[in-house]
py3Dmol code that shows the C-alpha trace and the ligand (Angstrom):
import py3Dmol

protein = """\
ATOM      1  CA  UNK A   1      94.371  74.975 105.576  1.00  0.00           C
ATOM      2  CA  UNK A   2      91.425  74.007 107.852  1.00  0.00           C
ATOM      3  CA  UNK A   3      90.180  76.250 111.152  1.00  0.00           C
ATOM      4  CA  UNK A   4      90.425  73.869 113.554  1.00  0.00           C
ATOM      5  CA  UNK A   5      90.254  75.282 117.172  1.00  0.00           C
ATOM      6  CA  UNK A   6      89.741  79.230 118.290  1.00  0.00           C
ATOM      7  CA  UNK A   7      90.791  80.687 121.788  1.00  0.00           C
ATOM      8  CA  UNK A   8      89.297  83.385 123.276  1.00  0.00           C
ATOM      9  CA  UNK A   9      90.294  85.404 126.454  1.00  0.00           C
ATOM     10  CA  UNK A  10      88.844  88.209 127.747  1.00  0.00           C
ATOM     11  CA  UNK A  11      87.154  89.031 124.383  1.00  0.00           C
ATOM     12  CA  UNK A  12      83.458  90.701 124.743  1.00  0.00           C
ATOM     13  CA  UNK A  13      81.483  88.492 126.742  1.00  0.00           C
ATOM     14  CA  UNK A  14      84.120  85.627 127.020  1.00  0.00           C
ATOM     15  CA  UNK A  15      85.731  86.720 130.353  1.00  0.00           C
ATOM     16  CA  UNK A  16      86.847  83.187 130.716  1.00  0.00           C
ATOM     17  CA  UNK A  17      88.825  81.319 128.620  1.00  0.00           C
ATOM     18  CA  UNK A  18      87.045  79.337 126.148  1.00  0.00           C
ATOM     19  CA  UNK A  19      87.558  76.962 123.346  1.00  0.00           C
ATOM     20  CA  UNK A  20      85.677  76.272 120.197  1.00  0.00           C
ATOM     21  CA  UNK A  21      86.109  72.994 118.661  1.00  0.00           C
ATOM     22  CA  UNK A  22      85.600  73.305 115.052  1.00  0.00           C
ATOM     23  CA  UNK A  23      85.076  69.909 113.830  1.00  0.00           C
ATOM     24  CA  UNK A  24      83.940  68.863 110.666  1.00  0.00           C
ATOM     25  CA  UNK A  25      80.188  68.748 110.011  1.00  0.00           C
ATOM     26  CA  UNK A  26      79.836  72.335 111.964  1.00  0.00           C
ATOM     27  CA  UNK A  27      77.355  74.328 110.260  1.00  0.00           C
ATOM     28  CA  UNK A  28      76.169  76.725 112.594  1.00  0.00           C
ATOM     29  CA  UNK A  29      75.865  78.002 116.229  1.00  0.00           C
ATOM     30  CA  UNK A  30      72.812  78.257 117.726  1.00  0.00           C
ATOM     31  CA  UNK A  31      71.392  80.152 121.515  1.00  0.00           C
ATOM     32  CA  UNK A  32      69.510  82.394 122.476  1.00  0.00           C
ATOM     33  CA  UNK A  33      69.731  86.663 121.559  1.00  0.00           C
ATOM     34  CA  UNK A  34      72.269  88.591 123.394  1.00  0.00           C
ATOM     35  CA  UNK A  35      74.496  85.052 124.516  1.00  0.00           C
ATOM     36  CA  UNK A  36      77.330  86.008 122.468  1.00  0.00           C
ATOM     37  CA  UNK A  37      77.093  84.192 119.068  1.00  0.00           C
ATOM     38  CA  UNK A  38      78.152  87.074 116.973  1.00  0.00           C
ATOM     39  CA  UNK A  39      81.074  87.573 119.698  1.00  0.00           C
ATOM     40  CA  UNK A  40      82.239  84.215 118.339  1.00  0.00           C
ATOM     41  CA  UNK A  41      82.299  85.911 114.900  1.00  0.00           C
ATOM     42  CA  UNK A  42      83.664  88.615 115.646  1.00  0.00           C
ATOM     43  CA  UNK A  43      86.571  87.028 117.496  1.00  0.00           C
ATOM     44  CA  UNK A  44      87.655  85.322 114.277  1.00  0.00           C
ATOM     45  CA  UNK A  45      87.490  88.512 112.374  1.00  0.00           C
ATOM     46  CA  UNK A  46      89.202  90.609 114.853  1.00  0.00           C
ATOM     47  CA  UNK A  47      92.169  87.540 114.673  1.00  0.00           C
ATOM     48  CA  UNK A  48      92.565  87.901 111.205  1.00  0.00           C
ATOM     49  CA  UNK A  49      93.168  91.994 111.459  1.00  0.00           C
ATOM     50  CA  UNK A  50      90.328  94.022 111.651  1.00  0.00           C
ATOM     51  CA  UNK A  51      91.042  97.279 112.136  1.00  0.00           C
ATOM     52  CA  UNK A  52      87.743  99.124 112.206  1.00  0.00           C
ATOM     53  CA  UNK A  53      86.150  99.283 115.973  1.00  0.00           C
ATOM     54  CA  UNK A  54      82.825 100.307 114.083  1.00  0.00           C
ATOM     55  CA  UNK A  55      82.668  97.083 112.661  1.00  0.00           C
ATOM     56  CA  UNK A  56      83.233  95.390 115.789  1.00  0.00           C
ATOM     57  CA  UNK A  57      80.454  97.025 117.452  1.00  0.00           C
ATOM     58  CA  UNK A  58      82.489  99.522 119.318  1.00  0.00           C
ATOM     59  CA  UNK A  59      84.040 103.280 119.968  1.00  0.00           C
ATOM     60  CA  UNK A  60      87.604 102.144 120.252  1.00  0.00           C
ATOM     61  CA  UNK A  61      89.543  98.975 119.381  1.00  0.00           C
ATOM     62  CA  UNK A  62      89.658  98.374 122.930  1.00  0.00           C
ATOM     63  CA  UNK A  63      86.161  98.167 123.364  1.00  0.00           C
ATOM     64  CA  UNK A  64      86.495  94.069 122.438  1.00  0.00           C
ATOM     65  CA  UNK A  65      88.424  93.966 126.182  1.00  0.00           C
ATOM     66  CA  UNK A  66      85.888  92.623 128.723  1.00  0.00           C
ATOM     67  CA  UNK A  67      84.169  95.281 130.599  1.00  0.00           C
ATOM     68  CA  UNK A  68      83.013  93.750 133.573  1.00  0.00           C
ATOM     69  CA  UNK A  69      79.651  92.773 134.466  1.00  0.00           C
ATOM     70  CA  UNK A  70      77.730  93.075 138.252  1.00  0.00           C
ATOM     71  CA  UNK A  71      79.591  90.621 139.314  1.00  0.00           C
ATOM     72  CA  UNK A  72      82.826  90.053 137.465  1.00  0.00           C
ATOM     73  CA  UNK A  73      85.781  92.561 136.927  1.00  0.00           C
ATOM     74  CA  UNK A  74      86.515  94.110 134.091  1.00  0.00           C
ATOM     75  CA  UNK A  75      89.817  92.892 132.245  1.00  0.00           C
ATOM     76  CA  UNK A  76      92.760  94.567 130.844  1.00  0.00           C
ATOM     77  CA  UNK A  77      94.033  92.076 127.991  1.00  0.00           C
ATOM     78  CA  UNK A  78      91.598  90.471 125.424  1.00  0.00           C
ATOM     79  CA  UNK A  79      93.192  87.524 123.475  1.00  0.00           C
ATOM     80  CA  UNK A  80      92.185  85.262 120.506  1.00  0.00           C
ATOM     81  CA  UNK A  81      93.964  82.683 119.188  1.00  0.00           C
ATOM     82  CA  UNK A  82      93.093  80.265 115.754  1.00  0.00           C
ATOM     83  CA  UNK A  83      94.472  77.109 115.411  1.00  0.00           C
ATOM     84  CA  UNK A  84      95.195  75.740 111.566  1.00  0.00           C
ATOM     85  CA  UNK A  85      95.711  72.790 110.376  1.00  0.00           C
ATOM     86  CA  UNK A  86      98.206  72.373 107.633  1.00  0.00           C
ATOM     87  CA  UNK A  87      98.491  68.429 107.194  1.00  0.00           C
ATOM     88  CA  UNK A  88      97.476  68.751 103.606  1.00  0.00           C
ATOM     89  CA  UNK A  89     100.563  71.532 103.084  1.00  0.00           C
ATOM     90  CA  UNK A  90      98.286  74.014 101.295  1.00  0.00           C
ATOM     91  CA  UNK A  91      99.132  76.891 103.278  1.00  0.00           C
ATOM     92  CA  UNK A  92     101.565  79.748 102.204  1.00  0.00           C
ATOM     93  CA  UNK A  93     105.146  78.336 101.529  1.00  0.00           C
ATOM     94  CA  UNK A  94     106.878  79.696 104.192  1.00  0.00           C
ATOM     95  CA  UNK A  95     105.112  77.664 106.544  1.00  0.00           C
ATOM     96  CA  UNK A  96     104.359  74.155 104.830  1.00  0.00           C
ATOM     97  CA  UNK A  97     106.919  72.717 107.179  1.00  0.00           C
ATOM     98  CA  UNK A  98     104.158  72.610 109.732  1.00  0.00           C
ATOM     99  CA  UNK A  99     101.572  71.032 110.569  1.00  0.00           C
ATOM    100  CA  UNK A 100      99.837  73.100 112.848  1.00  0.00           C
ATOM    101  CA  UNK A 101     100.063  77.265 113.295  1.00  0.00           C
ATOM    102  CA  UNK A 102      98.529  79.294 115.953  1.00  0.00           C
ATOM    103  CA  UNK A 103      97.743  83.261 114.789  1.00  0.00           C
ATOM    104  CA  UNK A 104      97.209  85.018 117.524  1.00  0.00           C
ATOM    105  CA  UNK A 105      95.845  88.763 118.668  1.00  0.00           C
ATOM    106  CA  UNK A 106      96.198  90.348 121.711  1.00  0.00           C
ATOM    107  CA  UNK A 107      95.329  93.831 122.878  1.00  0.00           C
ATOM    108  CA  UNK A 108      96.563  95.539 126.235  1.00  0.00           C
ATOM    109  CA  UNK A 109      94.623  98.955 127.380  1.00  0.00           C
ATOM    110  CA  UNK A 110      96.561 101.910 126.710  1.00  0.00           C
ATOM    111  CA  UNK A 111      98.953  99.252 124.347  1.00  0.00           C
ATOM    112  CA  UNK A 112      97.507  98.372 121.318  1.00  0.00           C
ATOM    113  CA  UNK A 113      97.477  94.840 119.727  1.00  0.00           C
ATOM    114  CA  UNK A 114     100.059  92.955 118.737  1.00  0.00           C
ATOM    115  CA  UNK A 115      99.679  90.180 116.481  1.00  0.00           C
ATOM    116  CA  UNK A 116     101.740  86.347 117.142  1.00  0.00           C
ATOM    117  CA  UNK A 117     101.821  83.378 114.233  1.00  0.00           C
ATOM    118  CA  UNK A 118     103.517  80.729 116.180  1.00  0.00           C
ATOM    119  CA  UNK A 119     104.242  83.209 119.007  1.00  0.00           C
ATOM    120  CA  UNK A 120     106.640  85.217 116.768  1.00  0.00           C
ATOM    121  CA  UNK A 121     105.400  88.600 116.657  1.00  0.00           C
ATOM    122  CA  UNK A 122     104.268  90.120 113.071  1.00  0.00           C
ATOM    123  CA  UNK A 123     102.759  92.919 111.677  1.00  0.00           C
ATOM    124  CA  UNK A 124      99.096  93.507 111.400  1.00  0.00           C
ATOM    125  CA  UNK A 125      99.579  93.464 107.792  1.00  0.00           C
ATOM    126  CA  UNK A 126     101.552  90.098 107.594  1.00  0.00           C
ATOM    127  CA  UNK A 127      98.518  88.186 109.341  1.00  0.00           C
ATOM    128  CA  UNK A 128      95.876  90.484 106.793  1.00  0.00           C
ATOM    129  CA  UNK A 129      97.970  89.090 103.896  1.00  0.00           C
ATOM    130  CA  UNK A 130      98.736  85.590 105.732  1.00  0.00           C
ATOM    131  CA  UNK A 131      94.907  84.989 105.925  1.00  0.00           C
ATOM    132  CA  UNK A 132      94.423  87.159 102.024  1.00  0.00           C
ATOM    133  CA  UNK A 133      96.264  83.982 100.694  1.00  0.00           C
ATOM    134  CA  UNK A 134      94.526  81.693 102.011  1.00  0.00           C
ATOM    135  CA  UNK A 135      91.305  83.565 100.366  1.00  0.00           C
ATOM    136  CA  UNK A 136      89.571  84.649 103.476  1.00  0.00           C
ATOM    137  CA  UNK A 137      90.348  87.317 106.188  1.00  0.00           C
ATOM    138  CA  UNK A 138      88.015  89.905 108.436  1.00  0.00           C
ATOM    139  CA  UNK A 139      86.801  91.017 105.410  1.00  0.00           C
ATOM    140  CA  UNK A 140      86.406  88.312 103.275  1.00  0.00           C
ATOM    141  CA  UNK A 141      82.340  87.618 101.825  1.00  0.00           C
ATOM    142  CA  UNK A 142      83.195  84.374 103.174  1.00  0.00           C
ATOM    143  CA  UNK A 143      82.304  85.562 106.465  1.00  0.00           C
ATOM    144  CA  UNK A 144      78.291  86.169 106.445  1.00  0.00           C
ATOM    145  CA  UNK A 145      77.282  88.571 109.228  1.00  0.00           C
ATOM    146  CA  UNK A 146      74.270  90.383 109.966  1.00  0.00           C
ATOM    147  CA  UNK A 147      72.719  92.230 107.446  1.00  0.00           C
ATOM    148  CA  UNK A 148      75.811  91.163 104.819  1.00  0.00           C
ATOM    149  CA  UNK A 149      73.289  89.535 101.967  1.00  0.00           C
ATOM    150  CA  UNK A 150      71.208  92.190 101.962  1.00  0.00           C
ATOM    151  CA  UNK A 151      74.540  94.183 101.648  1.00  0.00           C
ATOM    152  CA  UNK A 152      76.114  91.984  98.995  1.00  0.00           C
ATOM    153  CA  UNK A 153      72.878  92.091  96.766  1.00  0.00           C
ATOM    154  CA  UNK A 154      72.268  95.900  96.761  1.00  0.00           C
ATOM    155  CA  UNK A 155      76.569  96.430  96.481  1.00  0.00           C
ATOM    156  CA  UNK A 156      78.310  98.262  93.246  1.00  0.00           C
ATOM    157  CA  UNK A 157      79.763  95.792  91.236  1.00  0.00           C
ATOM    158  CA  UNK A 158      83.191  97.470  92.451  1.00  0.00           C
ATOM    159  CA  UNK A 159      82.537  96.149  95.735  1.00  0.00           C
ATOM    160  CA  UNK A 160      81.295  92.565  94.857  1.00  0.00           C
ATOM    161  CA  UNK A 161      84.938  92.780  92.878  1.00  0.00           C
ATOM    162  CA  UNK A 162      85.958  91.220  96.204  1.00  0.00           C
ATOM    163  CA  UNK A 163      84.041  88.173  95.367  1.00  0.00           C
ATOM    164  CA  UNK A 164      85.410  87.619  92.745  1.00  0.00           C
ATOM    165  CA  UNK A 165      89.053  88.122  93.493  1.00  0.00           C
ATOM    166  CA  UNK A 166      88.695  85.660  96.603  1.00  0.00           C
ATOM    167  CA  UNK A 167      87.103  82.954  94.410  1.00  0.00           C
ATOM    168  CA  UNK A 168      89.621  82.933  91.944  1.00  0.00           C
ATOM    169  CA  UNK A 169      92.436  83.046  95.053  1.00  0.00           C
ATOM    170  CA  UNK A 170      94.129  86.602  94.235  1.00  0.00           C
ATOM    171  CA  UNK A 171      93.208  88.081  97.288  1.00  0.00           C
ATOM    172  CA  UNK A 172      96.566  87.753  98.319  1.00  0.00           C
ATOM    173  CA  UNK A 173      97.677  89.578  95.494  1.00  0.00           C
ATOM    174  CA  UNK A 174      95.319  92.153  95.709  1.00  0.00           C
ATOM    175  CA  UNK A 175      96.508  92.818  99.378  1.00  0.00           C
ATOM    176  CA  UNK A 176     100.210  92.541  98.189  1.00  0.00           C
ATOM    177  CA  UNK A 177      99.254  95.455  95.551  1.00  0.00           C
ATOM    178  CA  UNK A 178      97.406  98.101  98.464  1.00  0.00           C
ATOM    179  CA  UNK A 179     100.783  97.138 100.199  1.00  0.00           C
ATOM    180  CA  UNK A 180     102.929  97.962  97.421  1.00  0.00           C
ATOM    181  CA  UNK A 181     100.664 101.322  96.570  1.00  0.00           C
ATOM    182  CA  UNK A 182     101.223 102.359  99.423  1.00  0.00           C
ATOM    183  CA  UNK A 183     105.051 101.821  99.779  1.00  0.00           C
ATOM    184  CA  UNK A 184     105.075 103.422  96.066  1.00  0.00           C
ATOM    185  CA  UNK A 185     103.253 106.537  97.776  1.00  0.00           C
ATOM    186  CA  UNK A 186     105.443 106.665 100.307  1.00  0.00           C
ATOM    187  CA  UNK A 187     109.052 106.839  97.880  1.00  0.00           C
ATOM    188  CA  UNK A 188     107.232 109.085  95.385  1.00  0.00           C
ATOM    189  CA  UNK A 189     106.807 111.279  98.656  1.00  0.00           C
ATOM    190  CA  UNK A 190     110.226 110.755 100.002  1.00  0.00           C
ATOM    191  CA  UNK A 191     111.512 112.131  96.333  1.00  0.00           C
ATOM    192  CA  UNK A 192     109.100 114.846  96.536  1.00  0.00           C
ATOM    193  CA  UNK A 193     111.256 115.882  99.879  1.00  0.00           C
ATOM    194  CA  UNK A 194     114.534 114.951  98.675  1.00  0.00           C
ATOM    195  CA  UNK A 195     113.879 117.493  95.461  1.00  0.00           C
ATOM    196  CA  UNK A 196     113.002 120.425  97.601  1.00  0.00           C
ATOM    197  CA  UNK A 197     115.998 119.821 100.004  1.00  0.00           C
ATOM    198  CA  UNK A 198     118.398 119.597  96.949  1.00  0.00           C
ATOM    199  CA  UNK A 199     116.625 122.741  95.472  1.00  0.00           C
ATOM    200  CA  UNK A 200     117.165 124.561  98.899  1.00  0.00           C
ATOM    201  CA  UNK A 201     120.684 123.281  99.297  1.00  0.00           C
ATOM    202  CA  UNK A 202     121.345 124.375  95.416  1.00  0.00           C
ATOM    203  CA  UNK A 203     119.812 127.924  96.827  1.00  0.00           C
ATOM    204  CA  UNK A 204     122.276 127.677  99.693  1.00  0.00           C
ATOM    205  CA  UNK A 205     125.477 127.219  97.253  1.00  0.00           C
ATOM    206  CA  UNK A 206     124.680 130.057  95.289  1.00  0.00           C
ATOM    207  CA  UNK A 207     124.574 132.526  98.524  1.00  0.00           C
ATOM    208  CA  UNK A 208     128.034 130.848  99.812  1.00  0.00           C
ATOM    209  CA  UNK A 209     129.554 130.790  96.302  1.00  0.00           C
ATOM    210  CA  UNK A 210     128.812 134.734  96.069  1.00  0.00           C
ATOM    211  CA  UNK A 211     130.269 135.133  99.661  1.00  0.00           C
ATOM    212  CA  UNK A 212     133.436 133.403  99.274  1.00  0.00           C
ATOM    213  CA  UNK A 213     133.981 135.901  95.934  1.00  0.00           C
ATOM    214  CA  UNK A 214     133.545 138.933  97.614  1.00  0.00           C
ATOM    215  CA  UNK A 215     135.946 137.170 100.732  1.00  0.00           C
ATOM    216  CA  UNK A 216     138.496 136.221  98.044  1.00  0.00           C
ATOM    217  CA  UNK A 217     138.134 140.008  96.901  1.00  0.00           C
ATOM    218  CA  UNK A 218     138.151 141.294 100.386  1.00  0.00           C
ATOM    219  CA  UNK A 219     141.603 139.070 100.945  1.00  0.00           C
ATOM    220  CA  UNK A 220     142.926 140.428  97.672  1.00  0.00           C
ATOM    221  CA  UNK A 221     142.713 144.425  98.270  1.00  0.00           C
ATOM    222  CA  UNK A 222     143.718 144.278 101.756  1.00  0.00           C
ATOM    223  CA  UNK A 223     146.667 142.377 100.858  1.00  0.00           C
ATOM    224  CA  UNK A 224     147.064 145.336  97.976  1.00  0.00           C
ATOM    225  CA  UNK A 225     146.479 147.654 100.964  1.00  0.00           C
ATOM    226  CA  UNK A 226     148.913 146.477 103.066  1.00  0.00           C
ATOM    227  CA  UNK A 227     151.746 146.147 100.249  1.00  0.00           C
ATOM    228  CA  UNK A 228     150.767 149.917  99.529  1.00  0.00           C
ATOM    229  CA  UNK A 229     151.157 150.802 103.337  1.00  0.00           C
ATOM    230  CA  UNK A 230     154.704 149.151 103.501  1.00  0.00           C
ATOM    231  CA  UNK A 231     155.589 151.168 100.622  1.00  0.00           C
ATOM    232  CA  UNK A 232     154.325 154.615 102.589  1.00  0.00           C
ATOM    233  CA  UNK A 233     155.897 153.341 105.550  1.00  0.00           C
ATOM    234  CA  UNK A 234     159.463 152.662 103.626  1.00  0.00           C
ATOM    235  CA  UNK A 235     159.023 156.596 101.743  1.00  0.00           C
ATOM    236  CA  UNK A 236     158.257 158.364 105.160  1.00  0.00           C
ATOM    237  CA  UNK A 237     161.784 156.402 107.113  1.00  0.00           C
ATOM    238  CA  UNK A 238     163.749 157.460 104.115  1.00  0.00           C
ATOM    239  CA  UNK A 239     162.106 161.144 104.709  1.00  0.00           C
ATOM    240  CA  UNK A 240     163.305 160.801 108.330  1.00  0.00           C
ATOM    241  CA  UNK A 241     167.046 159.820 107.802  1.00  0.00           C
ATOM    242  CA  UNK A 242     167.282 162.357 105.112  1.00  0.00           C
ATOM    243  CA  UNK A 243     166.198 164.870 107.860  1.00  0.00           C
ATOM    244  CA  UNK A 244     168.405 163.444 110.127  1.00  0.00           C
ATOM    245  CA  UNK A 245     171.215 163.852 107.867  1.00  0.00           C
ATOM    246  CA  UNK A 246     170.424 167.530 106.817  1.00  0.00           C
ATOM    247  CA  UNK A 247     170.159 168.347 110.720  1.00  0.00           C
ATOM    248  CA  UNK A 248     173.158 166.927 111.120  1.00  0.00           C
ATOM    249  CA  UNK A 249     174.992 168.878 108.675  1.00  0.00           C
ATOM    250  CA  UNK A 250     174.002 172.408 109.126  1.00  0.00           C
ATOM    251  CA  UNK A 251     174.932 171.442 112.993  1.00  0.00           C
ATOM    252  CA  UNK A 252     178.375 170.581 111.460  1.00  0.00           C
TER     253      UNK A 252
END
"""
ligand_1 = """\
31
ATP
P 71.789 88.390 118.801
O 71.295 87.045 118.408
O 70.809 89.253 119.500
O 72.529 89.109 117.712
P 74.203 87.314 119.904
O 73.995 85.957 120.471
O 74.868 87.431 118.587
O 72.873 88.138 119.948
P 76.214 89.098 120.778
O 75.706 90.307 120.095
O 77.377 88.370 120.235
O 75.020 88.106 121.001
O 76.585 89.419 122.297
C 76.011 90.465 122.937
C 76.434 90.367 124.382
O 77.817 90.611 124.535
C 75.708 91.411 125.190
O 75.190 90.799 126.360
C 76.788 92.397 125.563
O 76.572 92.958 126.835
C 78.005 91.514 125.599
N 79.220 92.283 125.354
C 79.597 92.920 124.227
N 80.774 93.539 124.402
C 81.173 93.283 125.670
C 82.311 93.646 126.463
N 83.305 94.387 125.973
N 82.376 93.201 127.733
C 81.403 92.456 128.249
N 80.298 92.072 127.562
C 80.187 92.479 126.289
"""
view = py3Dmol.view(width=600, height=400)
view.addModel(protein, "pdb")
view.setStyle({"model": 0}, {"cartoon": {"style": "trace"}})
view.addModel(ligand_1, "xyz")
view.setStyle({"model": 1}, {"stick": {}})
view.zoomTo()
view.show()
C-alpha cells in the first residue's frame, strides 16, 4: 500500500483545509522554523492512533484542535484523513477488494476521537493494528522525528526490538499479541470475580441450609405441640361431661 494523499482540517496550524500530494520522488519538506512542517508529521501519526498528547506536543489530546490565532477563531473539530492506494492488492485481506481506502481521525472538544476507514467507524485499535500490518504506524522507526536517531542509537536493545519486528513485517502480530494480553488479563480477572462470588454464594448456602433445618425442626415440634394440645383439649371435655353427668345424678 502506498500514502498517496493526506487531509488535514483544523489540525495545529492547518485551520484550513489542506491537501498534501504525496507523489513519488517526495523526499522531504522544506520552510522555514515554526511554519508547521512537523504539524505535517504529526498529522500522519496522530491518523494512525497516537494516543499520547505528550508526544504530540500537547497537555490534552485536544490540544491538536486549532486554537485560534489574532485573527482567526479557534475551532472545535480537528480532522485528518490518509488516502492509500491499494492497486497492487498488498494491503490486509479484508480490504484487497479496493483500490483506494481513506483512514480517517476526527476529534470533537469535550468528544473524543473517533476513528473512520472508508467512513465506517472502528476502533482506535483496529486502525493501530490496520497500519501494524502494513509495518508502520505512529510509532513505527519508520517515522524519523526530532531527536529520534539520537534516540534510536543510545536505545536498549529491547526497544530497537521494534526495528526489528517491523522489518521482518510482524508488527501486526506483535500488536495482535498486546491485544490478546490484554483480553487474557481481562478473563483471568473476570474468573478471579466469578471465584469469589461462587465462594460467597457457597457461604450463603451453608447459612440457608442451617436455617431451613432448624425451620423444618421448628415445623416438626409445633406440629408435636399441637397434636399434644388436642389430646389435653379431648382429656379436659371428657372431664367436663363426666362432671356433668355426676351433677346430674346426685340432682336425681
Ligand atoms: P521547526 O522547524 O522550528 O521545528 P516546524 O516547521 O516543524 O518548526 P511546527 O513545530 O510544526 O513547525 O509548527 C509550530 C507552529 O504550529 C507554531 O507556530 C505553533 O503556534 C503552531 N501550532 C501548534 N499547535 C497549534 C494549535 N493547536 N493551534 C494553532 N497553532 C498551533
Amino acid at each position: 500500500m502506498r500514502f498517496k494523499k493526506l487531509e488535514i482540517n483544523g489540525f495545529k496550524s492547518f485551520s484550513d483545509k489542506t491537501t498534501f500530494l504525496i507523489e513519488d520522488g517526495l523526499t522531504g519538506i522544506v520552510g522555514p522554523n515554526g511554519c508547521g512542517k512537523s504539524n505535517i508529521v504529526e498529522s500522519l501519526r496522530w491518523c494512525m492512533g497516537e494516543n499520547s498528547a505528550k508526544s504530540m506536543r500537547g497537555t490534552g489530546m485536544e490540544d491538536v484542535i486549532f486554537a485560534g490565532t489574532s485573527n482567526r477563531p479557534p475551532k472545535n473539530i480537528s480532522e485528518v484523513a490518509l488516502l492509500l492506494d491499494n492497486k497492487a492488492k498488498d494491503g490486509p485481506s479484508q480490504y484487497s477488494e479496493l483500490d483506494e481506502l481513506v483512514v480517517k481521525r476526527k476529534i470533537e472538544k469535550n468528544k473524543g476521537s473517533k476513528y473512520y476507514i472508508n467512513d465506517k467507524e472502528v476502533r482506535a485499535r483496529d486502525v493501530q493494528t490496520f497500519f501494524a500490518d502494513l509495518s508502520t504506524g505512529a510509532h513505527s522507526p519508520s517515522l524519523i522525528s526530532q531527536g529520534k536517531i539520537g534516540q534510536l542509537v543510545t536505545s536498549k536493545p529491547i526497544e530497537r526490538r521494534a526495528i526489528l519486528e517491523e522489518a521482518a513485517g510482524i508488527s501486526g502480530i506483535h500488536a495482535r499479541r498486546q491485544e490478546a494480553e490484554t483480553r487474557l488479563n481481562a478473563a483471568e480477572n473476570n474468573l478471579k470475580r466469578a471465584d469469589e462470588l461462587r465462594r460467597q454464594q457457597e457461604k450463603q448456602l451453608a447459612n440457608l441450609q442451617k436455617q431451613a433445618e432448624e425451620a423444618n425442626k421448628y415445623k416438626s415440634i409445633s406440629e408435636e405441640i399441637k397434636k399434644i394440645e388436642a389430646g389435653l383439649y379431648y382429656l379436659k371435655l371428657i372431664e367436663i361431661d363426666q362432671n356433668e353427668m355426676c351433677q346430674t345424678q346426685s340432682l336425681a
